[in-house]
C-alpha positions in Angstrom: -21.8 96.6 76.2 -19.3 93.7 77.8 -16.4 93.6 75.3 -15.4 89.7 75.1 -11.9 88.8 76.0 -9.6 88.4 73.2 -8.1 84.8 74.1 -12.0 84.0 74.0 -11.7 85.5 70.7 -8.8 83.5 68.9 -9.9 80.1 70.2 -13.4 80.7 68.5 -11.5 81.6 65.2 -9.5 78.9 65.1 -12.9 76.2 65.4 -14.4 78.0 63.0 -11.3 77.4 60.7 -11.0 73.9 62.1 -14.2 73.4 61.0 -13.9 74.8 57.2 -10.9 72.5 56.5 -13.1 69.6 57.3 -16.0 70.3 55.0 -13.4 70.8 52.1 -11.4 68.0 52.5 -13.3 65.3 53.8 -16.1 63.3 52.0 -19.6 62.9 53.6 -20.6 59.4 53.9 -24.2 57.9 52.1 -26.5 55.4 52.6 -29.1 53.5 50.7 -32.6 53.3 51.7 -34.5 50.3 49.7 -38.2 49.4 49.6 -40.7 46.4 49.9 -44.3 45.8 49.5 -46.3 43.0 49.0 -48.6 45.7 47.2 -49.1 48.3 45.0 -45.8 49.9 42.8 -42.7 50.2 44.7 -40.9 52.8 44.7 -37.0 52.4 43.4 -34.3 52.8 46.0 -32.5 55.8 46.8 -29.1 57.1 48.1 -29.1 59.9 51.4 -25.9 61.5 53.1 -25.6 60.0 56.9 -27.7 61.5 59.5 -30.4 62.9 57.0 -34.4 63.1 58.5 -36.4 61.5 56.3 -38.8 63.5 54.8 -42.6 63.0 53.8 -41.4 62.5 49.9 -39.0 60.5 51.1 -41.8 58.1 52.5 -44.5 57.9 49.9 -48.0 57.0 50.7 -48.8 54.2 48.2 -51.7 52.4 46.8 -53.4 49.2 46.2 -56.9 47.9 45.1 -58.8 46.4 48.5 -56.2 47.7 50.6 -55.1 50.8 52.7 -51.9 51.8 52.7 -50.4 52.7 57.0 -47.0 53.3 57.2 -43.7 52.0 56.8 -41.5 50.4 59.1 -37.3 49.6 59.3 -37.4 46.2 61.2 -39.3 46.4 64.4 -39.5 50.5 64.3 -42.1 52.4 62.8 -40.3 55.3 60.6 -42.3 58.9 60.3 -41.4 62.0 58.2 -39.1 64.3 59.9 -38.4 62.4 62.9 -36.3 59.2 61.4 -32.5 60.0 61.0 -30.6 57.8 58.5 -27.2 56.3 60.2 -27.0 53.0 57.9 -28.4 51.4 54.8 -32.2 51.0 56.0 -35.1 48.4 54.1 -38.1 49.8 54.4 -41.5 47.9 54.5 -44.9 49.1 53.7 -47.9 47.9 55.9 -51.3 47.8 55.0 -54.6 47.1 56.0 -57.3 45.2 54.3 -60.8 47.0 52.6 -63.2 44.6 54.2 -65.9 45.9 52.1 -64.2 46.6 48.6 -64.0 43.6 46.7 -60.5 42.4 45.3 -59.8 42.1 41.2 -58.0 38.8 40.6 -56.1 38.0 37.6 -53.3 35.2 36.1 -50.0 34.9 35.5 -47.5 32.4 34.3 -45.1 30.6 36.2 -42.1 29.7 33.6 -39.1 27.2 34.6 -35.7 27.2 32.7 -32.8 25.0 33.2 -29.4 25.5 32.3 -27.5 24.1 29.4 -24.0 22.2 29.5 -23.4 25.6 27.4 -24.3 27.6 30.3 -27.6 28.6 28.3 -31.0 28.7 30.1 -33.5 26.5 27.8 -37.4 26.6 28.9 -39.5 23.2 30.3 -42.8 24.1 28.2 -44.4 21.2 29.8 -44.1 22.8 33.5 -45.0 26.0 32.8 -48.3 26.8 35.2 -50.6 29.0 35.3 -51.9 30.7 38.4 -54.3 33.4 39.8 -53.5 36.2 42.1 -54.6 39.4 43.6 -54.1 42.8 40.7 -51.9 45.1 41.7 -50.0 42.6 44.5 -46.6 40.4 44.3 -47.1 36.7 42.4 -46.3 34.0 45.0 -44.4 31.8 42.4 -42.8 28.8 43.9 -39.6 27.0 42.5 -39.4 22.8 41.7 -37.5 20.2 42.3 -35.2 19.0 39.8 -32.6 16.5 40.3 -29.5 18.0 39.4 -30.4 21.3 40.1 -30.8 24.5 42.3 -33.0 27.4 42.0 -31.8 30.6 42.0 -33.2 33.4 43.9 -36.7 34.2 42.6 -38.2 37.6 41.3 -41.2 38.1 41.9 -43.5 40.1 40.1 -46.7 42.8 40.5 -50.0 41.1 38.9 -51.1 43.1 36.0 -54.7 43.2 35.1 -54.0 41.7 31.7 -52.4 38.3 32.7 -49.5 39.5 30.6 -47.5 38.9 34.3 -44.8 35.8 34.1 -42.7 35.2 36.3 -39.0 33.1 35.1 -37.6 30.7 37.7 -34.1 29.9 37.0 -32.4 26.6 37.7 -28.8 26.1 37.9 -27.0 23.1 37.1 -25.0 22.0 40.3 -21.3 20.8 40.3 -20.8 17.9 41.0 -17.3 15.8 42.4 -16.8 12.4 41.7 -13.9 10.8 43.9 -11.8 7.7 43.5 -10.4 5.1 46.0 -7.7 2.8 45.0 -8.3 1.3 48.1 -10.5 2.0 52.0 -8.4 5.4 52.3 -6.1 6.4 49.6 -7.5 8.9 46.9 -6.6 7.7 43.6 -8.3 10.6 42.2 -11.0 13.1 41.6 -12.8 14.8 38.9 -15.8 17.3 38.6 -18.3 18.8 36.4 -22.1 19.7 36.0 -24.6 17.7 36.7 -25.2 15.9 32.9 -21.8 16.5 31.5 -19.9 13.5 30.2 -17.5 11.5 32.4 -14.0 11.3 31.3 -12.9 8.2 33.5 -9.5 8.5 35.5 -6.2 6.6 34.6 -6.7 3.1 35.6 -5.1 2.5 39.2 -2.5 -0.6 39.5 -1.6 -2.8 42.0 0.9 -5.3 42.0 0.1 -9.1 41.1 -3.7 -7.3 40.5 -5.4 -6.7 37.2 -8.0 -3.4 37.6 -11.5 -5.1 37.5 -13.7 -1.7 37.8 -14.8 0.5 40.1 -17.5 -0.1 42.7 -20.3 1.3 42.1 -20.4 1.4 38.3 -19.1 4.5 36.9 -21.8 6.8 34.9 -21.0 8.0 31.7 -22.4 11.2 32.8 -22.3 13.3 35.8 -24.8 12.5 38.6 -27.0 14.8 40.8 -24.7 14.5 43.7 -21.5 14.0 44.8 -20.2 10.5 44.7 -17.2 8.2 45.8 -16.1 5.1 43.4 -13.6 2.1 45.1 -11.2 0.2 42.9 -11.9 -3.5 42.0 -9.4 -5.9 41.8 -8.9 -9.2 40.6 -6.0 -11.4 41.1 -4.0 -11.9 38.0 -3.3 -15.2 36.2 -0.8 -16.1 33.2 -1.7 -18.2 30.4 1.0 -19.4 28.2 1.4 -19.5 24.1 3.4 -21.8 22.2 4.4 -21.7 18.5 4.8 -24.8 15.8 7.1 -22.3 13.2 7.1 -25.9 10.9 10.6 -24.7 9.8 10.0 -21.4 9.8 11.7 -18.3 11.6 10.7 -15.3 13.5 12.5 -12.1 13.7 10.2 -10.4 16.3 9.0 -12.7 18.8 5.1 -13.2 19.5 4.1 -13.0 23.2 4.5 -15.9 25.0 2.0 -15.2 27.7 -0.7 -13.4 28.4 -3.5 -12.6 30.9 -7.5 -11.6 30.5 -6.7 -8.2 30.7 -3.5 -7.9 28.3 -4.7 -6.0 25.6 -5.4 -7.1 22.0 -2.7 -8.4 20.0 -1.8 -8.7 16.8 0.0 -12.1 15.7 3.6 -11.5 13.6 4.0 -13.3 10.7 6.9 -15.8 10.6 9.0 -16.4 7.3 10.0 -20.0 5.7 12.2 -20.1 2.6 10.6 -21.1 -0.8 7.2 -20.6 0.7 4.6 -18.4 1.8 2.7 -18.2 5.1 -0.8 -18.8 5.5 -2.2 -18.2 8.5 -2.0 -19.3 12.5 -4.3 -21.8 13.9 -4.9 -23.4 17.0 -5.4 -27.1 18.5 -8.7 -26.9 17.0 -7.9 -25.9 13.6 -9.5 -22.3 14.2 -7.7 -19.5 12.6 -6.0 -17.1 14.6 -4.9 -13.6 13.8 -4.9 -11.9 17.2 -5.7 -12.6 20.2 -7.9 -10.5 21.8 -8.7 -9.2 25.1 -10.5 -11.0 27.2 -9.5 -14.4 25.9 -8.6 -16.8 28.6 -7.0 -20.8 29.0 -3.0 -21.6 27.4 -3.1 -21.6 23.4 -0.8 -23.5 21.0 -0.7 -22.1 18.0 0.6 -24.1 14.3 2.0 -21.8 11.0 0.4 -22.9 8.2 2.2 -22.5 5.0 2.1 -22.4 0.8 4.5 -23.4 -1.5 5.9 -20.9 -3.8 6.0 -21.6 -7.3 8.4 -19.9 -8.3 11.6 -21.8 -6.4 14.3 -21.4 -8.0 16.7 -24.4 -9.6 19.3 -25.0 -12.1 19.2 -27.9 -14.7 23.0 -28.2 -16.2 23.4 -29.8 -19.5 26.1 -32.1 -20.1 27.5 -33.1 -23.5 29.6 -36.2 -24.4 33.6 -35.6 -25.2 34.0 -36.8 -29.0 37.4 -38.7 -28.4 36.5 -39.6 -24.8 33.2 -41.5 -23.1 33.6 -38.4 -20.6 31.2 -35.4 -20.6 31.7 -32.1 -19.8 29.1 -29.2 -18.7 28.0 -27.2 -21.8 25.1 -25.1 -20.4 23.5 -23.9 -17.4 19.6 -23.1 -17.4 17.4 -21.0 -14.7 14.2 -23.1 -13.5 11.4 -21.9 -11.5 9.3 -24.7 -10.0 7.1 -25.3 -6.8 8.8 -26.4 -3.6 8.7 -29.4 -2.5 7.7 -31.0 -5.8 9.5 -32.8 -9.0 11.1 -30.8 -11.3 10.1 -31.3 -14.9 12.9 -30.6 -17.1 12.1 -31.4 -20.5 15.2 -32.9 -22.9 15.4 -30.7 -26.0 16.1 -32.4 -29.5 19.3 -31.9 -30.0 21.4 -32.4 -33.4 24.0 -35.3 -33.3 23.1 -36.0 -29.4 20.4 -38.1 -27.6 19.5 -37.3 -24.3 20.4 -40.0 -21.6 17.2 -40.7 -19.3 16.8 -37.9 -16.9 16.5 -38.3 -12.7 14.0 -35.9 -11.8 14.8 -34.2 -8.4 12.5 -32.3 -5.9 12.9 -28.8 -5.7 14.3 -27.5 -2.5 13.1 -24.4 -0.9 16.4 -22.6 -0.6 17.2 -23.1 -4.5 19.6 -25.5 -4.5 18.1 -28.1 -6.5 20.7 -29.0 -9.9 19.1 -31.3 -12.4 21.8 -32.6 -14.9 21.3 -33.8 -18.3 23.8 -36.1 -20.5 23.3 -35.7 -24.0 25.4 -38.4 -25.9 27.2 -38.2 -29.1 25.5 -40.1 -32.1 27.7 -42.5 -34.1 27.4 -42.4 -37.8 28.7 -44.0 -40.5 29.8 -42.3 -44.0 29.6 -44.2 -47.1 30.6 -43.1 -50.7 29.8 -43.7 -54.0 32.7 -43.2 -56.6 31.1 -43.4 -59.8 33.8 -46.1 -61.3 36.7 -43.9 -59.8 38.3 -45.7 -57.4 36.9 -47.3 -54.2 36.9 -46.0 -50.8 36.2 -47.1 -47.7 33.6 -46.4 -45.5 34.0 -44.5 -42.2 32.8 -44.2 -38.8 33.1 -41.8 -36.3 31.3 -39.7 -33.2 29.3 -36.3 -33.8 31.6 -33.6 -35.1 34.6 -35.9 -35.2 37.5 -34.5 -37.6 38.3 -36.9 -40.6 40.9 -36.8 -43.7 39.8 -37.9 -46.7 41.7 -38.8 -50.0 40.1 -37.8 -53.7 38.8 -40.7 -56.2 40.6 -41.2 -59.3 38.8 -41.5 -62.6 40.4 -41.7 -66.4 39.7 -39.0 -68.2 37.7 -36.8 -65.5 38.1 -34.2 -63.4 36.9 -34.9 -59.7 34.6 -31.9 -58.7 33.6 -32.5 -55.1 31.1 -34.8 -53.2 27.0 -35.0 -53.5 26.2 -34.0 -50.8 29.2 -31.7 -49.9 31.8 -33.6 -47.4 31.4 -32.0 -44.2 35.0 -31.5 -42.2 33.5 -33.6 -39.4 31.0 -36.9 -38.6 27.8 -35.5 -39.7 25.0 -36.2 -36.8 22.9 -39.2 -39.5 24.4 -41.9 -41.4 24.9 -40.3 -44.9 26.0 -41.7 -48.8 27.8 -39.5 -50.7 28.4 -40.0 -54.8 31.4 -38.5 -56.5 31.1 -36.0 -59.1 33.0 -35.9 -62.4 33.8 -34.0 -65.4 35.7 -34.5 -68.3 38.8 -33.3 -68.6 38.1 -30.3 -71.2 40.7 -29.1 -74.1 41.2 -26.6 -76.4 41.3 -27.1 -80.4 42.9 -23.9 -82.7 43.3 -24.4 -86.5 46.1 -23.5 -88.1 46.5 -23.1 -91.9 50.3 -23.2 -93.4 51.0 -20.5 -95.2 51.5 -22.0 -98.1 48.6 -23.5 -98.9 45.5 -21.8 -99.3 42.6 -22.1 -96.4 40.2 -25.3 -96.9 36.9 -24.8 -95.5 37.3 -26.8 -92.4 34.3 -27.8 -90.7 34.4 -27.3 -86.5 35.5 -30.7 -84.9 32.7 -32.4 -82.4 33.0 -33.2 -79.0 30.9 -36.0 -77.7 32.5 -37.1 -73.8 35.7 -37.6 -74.1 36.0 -38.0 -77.7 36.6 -35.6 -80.4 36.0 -36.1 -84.4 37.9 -34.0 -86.5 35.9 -33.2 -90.0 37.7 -32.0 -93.0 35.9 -30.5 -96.3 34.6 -33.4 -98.9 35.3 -33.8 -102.8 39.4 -34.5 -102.4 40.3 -37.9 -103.5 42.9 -39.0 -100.2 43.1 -37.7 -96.8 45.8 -38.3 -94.4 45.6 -38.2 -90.3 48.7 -37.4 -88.4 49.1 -37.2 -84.5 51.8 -35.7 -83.6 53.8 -36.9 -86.8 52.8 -40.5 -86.5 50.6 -41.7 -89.6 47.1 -42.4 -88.2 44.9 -42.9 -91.4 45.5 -43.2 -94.9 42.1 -43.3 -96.4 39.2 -41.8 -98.3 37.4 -40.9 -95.0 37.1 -37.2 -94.3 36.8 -37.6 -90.5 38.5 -39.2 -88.1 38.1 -39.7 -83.8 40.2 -39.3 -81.1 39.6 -40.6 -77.8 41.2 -37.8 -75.0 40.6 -39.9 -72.1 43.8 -41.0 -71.5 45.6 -37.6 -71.8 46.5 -35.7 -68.9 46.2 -31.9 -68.2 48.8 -30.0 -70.1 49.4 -32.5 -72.8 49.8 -30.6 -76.1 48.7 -32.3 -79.0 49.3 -31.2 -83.3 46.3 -33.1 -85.6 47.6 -32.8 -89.2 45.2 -33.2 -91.7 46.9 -33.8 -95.5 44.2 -34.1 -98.5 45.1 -34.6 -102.1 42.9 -33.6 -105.2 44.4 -33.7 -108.7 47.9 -33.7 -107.4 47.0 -30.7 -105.2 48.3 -30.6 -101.4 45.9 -28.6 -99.1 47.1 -29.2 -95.4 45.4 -28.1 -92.4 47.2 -28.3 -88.7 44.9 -28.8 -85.3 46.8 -28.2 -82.0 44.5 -29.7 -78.9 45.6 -28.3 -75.7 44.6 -30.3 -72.2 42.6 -28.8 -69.6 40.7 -29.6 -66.3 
């Protein structure tokens, strides 16, 4: 036996060891190998390493009513069992041949179309769903529509089944769309996209100088359109209007615009402010009122404040009284009066005691309240008259409202002066007035007194009639004898006798002595009269 060398040997080794590090370490590549017919069930892909011979169970024989099944084929190149090596991924396609004498089962199928939602939902067109016929057992041949707006997405077709339960879904996708904006031949303003459908949310108005934006050209959509569009600005050249204002005396803190163009937006009008009244409205040359003006509105505008009185204006009416020694007045009160601007006052003179009101100038009212309406009230004169009762006289006197006077008492004999009806007032009353004296006699006090001597008489009580006063002594003596103050009065059989007081004056103390004689018996009997007021 040849013995082989050994450096033969150790090189052989050392491939063989080459080789075992290599199908540990390093993963072997696969491929896919996919299948198509236009009949009978296909079979689902599968996965082989690279450089696998496909085998006979690899490449199924398949079947289909009214047809014969050949072979398959990878492009151009038929493919047989145990002779095709897999180097890539490989589409395989069946080939058949026709039964010419076995007749071929027909059934239908649907045909359904769904378009997607602006919420990415698919939603289904009932009224284009079709219906069609097609060979059992073989692919539908479902074509897609035309809708503006959208595109179809790949189709998948189906095997008929004998039923006519088959339907096939064709999708359609909402396209997305750019809409681009020219401010002018070349310069992009802006741009702005969405789906087909969706609202437009219109770009920021370009501007250009002495130029009001008018639009764009063509007219923007207020949704997206089927395709892809370019808008141009429109311009228009800008013109100023002017505004004038007729305040009629009023004021204005914040100004109102003073010109304005078609494309100023709206406005509101400010309200100006006159003292003492209240604004109305605005309103133009043509008496129209105005309380904004609005966009759009075009031509120069004069504008008029209209106003209201108040009526409440404030004003003061003073009240001025005359001086009692002096034709001068001076200013007793001051009133707060509310009246409407522009128009009289109306102050109203009150009835006032001892005073008549002078005629009063009536004044209109001035809307920043300082209207003053003055009223002289003038002092009565009155005259004051009296009535003494026979005292003595006095004259009458005259004087202004609340003048200060002095006054001396009457004098009447044998009476007391009490005072005035009615009372004397300390100063001119505000009417002419009489007043009467009134008297009282001057009063006194009587006491008996009895000498000791003598025993007590039974003495009657003296009477008092005015000013006179009769002294009464007891009856059945034969003289009586009437002393006044020692002097000898009466020497007679009467048992009374009178005194008149009316000429005595307060204090005078007075001794009535009273002697009466009956069979040479004395009884006397003493009065004392004392004055008083």
């Amino acid at each position: 036996m040849k013995q082989i060398p050994r450096t033969v040997f150790l090189v052989a080794s050392l491939f063989l060891l080459l080789i075992g590090f290599s199908s540990c370490d390093v993963e072997t590549k696969k491929f896919s190998v996919t299948y198509e017919s236009e009949h009978g069930n296909v079979p689902d892909a599968i996965e082989v390493e690279i450089n696998t011979i496909l085998t006979a169970d690899q490449l199924p024989v398949l079947e289909a009513k009214g047809y014969t099944f050949l072979y398959w084929v990878e492009g151009f190149t038929k493919v047989e069992a145990g002779k095709y090596k897999v180097t890539k991924d490989i589409v395989l396609s069946a080939r058949w041949e026709k039964n010419p004498d076995e007749p071929i089962l027909e059934a239908t199928y649907k045909v359904e179309h769904y378009q997607e939602s602006l919420e990415n939902e698919y939603t289904l067109i009932e009224d284009d769903t079709e219906e069609k016929n097609g060979i059992i057992g073989e692919k539908t041949a479902a074509e897609a529509k035309t809708y503006e707006g959208f595109i179809e997405k790949e189709i998948d077709q189906e095997t008929i089944k004998a039923d006519g339960s088959t339907v096939v879904e064709i999708y359609y996708k909402r396209k997305e769309i750019t809409l681009s904006f020219y401010s002018d031949e070349e310069t992009i303003e802006d741009s702005i996209s969405g789906k087909y459908g969706a609202n437009v949310s219109a770009p920021k108005n370009p501007s250009k100088s002495g130029f009001y934006f008018a639009g764009w050209e063509p007219e923007l959509p207020k949704t997206f359109p089927a395709e892809d569009a370019t808008y141009k600005a429109m311009w228009s050249k800008i013109k100023i209007y002017k505004i004038t204002y007729d305040l009629d005396g009023g004021e204005i803190k914040e100004e109102n615009p003073t010109e304005y163009t078609e494309k100023t937006l709206t406005f509101k009008l400010k309200e100006p402010k006159k003292q003492g009244y209240t604004f109305l409205c605005w309103k133009d040359s043509e008496e129209n009122e105005c309380k904004e003006i609005s966009k759009g509105t075009t031509g120069d505008i004069s504008l008029k404040a209209y106003w209201k009185p108040n009526e409440n204006t404030a004003y003061k009416e003073e009240i001025y009284l005359q001086e009692i020694e002096k034709d001068e007045y001076f200013l007793w009160k001051t009133n707060e009066k509310e009246g409407t601007t522009g128009e009289k006052t109306s102050v109203e003179a009150e009835i006032k005691e001892g005073f008549t009101a002078l005629e009063i100038e009536q004044k209109e009212i001035a809307a920043d309240g300082s209207t003053v309406v003055k009223i002289y009230y003038e002092r009565n004169t009155s005259t004051l008259t009296f009535d003494t009762d026979g005292g003595t006289e006095i004259e009458p006197i005259k004087g202004k409202y609340k003048l200060s006077f002095e006054l001396e008492n009457p004098i009447k004999q044998g009476y007391s002066f009490m005072g005035w009806e009615p009372a004397l007032p300390e100063t001119i009353p505000a009417e002419s007035t009489t007043y009467k004296a009134i008297w009282e006699p001057n009063k006194f006090s009587i006491s008996v007194i009895v000498p000791s001597r003598t025993e007590i008489p039974d003495m009657e009580e003296p009477i008092v009639e005015g000013t006179k006063v009769t002294f009464k002594a007891p009856g059945s003596y034969d003289k009586y004898m009437w002393y006044l103050d020692g002097q000898k009065q009466q020497f007679q059989e009467k048992t009374t006798w009178t005194l008149d007081t009316s000429a005595l004056q307060e204090g005078s103390h007075l001794v009535m002595l009273v002697t009466m004689d009956w069979a040479y018996n004395f009884y006397s009997t003493q009065y004392e009269l004392e004055v008083t007021k």
